[in-house]
N, C-alpha and C positions, 0 to 999 in steps of 0.2 A: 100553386103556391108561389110568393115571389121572392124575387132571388132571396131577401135580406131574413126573410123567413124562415127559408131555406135551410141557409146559413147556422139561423139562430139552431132551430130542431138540429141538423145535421151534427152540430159542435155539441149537443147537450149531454151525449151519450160516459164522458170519459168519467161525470163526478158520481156514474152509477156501474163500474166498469167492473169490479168485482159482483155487483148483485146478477148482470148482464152476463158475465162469464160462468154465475152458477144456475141461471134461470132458465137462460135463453136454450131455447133448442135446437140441434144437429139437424141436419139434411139427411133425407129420403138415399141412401145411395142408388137406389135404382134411379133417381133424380138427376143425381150429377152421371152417371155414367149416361145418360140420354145427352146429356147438355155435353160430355165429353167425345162423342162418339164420330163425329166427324172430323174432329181434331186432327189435324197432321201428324201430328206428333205427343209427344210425354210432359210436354215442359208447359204448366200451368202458372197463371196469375193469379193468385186471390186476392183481389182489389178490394180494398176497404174493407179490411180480412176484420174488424173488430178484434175481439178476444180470441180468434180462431176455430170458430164454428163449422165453417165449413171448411176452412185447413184442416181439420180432424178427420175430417172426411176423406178429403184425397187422400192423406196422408196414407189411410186406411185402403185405400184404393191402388195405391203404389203408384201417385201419382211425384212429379217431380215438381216440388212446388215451392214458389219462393213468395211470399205474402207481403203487400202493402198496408201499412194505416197509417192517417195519418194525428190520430190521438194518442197520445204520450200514453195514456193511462191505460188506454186500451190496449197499444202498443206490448205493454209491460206486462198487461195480464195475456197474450198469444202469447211472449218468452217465456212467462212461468211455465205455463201448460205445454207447450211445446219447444222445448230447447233446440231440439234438432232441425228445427227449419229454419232456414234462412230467412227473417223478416225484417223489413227495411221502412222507414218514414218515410213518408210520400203521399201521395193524393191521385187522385182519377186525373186530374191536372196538370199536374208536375209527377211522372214515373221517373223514379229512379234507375230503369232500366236500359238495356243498350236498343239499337233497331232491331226489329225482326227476332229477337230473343228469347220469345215465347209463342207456343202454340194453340194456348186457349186463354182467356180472360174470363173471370167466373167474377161475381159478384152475390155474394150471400147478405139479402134486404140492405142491400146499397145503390142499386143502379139509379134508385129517384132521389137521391141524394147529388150526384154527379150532373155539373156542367155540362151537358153534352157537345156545347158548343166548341168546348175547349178539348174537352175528355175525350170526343171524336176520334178529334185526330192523334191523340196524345196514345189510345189503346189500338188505333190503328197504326201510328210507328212503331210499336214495341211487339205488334204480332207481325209472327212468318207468313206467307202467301198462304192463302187458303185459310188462316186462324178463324177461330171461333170465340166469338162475343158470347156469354151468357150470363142473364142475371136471374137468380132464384130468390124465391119468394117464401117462408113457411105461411100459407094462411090456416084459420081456424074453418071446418068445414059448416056453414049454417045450415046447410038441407038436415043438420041435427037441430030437436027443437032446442031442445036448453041452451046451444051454442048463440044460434037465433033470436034469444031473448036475451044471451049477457051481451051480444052486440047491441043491443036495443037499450037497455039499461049503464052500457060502460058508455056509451056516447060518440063520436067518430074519432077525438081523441085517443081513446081507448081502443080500439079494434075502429081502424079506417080504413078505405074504401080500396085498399089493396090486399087486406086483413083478412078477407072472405074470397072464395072461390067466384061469388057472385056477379060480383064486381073486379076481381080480379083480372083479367085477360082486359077489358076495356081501358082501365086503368095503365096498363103496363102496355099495351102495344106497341104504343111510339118511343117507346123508354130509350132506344137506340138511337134515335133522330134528334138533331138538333133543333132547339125551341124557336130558332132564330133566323130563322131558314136558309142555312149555311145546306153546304152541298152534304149529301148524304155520305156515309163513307160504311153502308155494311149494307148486305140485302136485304130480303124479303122474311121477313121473322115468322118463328115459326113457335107453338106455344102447346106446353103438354102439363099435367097435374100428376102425381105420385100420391099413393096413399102413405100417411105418418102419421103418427101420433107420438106423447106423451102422458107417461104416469105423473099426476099431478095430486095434487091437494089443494083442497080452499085458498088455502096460505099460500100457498107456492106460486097457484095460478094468479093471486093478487098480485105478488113475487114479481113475478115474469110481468104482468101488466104495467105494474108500475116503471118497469124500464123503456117504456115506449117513448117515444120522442114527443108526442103530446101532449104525454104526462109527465114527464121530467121539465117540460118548461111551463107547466101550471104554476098559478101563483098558488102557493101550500094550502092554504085554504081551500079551496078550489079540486086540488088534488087530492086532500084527506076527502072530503064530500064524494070526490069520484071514485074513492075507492074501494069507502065505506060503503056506499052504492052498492057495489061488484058483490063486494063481502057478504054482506046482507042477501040479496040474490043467489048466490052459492050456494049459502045456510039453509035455504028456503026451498030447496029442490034434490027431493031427493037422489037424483044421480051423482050429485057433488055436497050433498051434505055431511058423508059422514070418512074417512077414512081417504084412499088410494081412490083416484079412477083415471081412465083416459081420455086424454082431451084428445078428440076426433081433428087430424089434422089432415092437410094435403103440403110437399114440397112444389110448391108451380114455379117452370119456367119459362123463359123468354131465348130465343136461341138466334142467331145471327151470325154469317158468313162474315170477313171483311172481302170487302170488293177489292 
């Protein structure tokens, strides 16, 4: 994806910030405590915390956590839901934090959004020696058939190519490395899957799809088609056609020392 691209998906999330803060789903904690387990210490980043998804999580974990975003609207909907965190405007780019400050940097479906050219070094000043980079992932599990055919049917906008376990780990490898081939500044990644899911509904799982960043900068047209799409396919199979079911998922992450 190129930068201005990037950019555009990246910024789309804030004018759907409440459907996002009702839709979107929490992290595996068996998940984060993997991603958290080399940490030197308690004191956690959630960079690009969106609505605080996976802040709910540490939180829950008792972790000591102070959250970054840098969408206003986004911003607004992590202090509703969570008052007692300390959450601060900023970016993968620009941290508002001091040197060495923190002992893990965690990113919940953000790390491919982030510069890493810039972001590098910006999340290697602001961790302690030894810190731990990690970005997590919620994908939908395809080795289910019906999941297998809504990715097929929602299109790569809809569930893309970091979206599936399948494709996932390929996708995400390098997510640490600068695109630009600046010097590296964390080690050898290292990449694990959690079992998760969600109770969903036709409705809901439309819900949640529609806050995707491929879908949010659809031209409307385009978007109603793709989602009517989905809707349609849901209706059509019996695992999701009628009531409550579970959407078969995995928390994947990507894990990394700083050097």
């Amino acid at each position: 994806m190129e930068k201005d691209e990037r950019l555009l998906h990246s910024s789309s999330f804030g004018a759907a910030a409440a459907a996002y803060a009702e839709h979107r789903p929490d992290y595996a904690q068996a998940a984060v405590r993997w991603a958290l387990e080399p940490a030197p210490g308690p004191r956690v980043l959630d960079l690009g915390a969106g609505t605080g998804k996976l802040t709910a999580t540490l939180v829950a974990l008792g972790a000591d956590v102070v959250a970054v975003e840098p969408d206003p609207a986004m911003l607004t909907e992590l202090r509703r839901s969570l008052p007692a965190v300390h959450a601060l405007p900023g970016s993968a780019e620009v941290i508002p934090l001091p040197d060495a400050s923190v002992d893990a940097v965690l990113a919940g479906n953000a790390m491919h959004w982030f510069d890493m050219a810039v972001a590098g070094p910006e999340i290697a000043r602001v961790l302690a020696p030894g810190g731990i980079l990690a970005g997590l992932w919620n994908v939908m599990d395809d080795q289910v058939d019906w999941v297998a055919g809504l990715a097929r049917v929602g299109g790569s906008a809809a569930i893309g190519p970091r979206d599936t376990p399948a494709s996932w780990r390929a996708e995400t490898a390098d997510a640490h490395l600068p695109k630009t081939g600046g010097a590296a500044r964390f080690g050898s990644p290292k990449q694990a899957e959690f079992s998760h899911g969600q109770r969903r509904t036709a409705d809901s799982l439309v819900a949640t799809i529609a806050t995707r960043a491929g879908v949010l900068v659809m031209p409307e047209q385009q978007r109603e088609a793709t989602l009517g799409r989905i809707r349609a396919f849901l209706a059509s199979r019996p695992e999701t056609a009628d009531g409550e079911f579970a959407l078969p998922m995995l928390t994947a992450v990507l894990r990394v020392r700083r050097l």
